[in-house]
C-alpha positions in Angstrom: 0.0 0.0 0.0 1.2 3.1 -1.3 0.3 6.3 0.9 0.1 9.6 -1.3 2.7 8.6 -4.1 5.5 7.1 -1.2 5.8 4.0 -0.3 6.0 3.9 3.1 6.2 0.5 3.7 8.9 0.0 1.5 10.8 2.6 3.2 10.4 0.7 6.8 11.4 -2.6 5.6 14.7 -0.6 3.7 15.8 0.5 7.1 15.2 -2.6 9.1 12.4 -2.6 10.7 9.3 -4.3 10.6 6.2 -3.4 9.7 4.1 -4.4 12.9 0.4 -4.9 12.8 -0.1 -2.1 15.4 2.5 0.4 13.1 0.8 -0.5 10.3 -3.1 0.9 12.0 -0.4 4.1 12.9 0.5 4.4 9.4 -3.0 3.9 7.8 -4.5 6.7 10.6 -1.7 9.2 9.8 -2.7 8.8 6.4 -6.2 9.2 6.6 -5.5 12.3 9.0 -5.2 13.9 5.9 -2.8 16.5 7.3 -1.5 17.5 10.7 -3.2 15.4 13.4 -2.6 15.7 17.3 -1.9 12.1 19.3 -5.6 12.1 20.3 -6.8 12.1 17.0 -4.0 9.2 15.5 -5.1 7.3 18.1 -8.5 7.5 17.7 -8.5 6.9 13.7 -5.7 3.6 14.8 -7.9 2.4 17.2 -10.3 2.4 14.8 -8.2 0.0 12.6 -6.9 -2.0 15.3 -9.6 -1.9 18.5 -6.6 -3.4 20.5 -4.3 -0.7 20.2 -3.0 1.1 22.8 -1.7 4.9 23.3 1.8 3.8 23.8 2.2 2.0 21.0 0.7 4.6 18.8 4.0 7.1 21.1 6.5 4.6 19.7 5.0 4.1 16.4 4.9 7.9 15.4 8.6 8.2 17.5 10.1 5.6 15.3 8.0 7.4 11.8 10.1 10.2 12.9 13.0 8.8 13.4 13.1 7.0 10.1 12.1 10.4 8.3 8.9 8.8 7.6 7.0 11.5 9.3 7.5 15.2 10.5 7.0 16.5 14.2 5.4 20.1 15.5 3.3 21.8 17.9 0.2 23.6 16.9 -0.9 26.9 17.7 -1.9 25.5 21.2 1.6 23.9 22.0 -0.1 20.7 21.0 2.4 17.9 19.4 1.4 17.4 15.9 2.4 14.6 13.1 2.1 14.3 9.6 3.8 12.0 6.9 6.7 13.4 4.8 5.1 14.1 1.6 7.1 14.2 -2.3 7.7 17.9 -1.8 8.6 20.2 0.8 5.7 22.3 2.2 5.5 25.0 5.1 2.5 26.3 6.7 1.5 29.9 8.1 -0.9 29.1 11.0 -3.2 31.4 12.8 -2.9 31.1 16.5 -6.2 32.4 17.1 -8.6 30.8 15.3 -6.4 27.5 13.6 -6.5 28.5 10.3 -3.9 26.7 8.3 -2.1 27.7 4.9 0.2 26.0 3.1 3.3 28.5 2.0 4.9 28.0 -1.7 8.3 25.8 -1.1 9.9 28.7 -3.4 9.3 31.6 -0.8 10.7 29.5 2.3 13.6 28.1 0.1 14.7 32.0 -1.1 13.9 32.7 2.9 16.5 29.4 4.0 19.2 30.7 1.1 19.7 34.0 2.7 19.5 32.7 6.3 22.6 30.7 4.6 24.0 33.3 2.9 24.2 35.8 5.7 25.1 33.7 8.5 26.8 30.8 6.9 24.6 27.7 8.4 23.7 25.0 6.3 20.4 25.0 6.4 18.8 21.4 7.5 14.9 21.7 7.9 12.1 20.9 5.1 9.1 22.0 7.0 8.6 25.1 8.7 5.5 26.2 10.6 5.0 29.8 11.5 2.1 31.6 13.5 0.4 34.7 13.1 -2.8 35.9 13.3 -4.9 35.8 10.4 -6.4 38.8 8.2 -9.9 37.4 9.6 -8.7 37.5 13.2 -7.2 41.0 12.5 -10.4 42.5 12.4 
């Protein structure tokens, strides 16, 4: 099973590990997430999948996703951890801190952004998804 274009699977079994029956309800709920998705909601959509799945092993299944650069780590606007899976192309997000909206930001205006943070200060830059908060032109009001 192929989850938007990546084959995820194919990717765990590459690095040596195996594709449990529990990761595998992880996997599927991240995907159907759609998005970014808190704990509470993975585990609700895995537990779904796999009714004896607990909220530990969804912890170590989205730990080890990270780890293996299968999926990315954040907080929300509410200091709430987030996931999502790594998807073909870089994407950023400007998100409101009031009311949640979320946008996705062109690659090419973070990637001029992480050129001169390289060019000025001489860093290598090392991140592929950025979220930054705001408030929104609706919230403004």
């Amino acid at each position: 099973m192929t989850h938007d274009k990546i084959n995820y699977i194919e990717i765990f079994h590459e690095k040596g590990y195996r594709l449990t029956r529990q990761r595998q309800a992880v996997l599927d709920a991240l995907c159907q997430a759609d998005g970014h998705a808190t704990i509470g909601e993975i585990y609700y959509l895995a537990k779904i999948l796999d009714s004896k799945i607990d909220r530990s092993t969804v912890y170590r299944a989205l730990d080890a996703f990270t780890q293996l650069g299968l999926a990315i780590s954040g907080e929300d606007a509410k200091g709430e951890r987030i996931y999502e899976l790594i998807k073909e192309q870089h994407h950023h997000h400007l998100i409101c801190s009031e009311c949640g909206n979320d946008i996705e930001v062109e690659n090419q205006v973070v990637e001029d952004f992480y050129q001169q943070l390289q060019d000025l200060y001489k860093y290598e830059i090392k991140m592929d998804h950025l979220i930054v908060f705001g408030i929104c032109p609706g919230c403004l009001k």
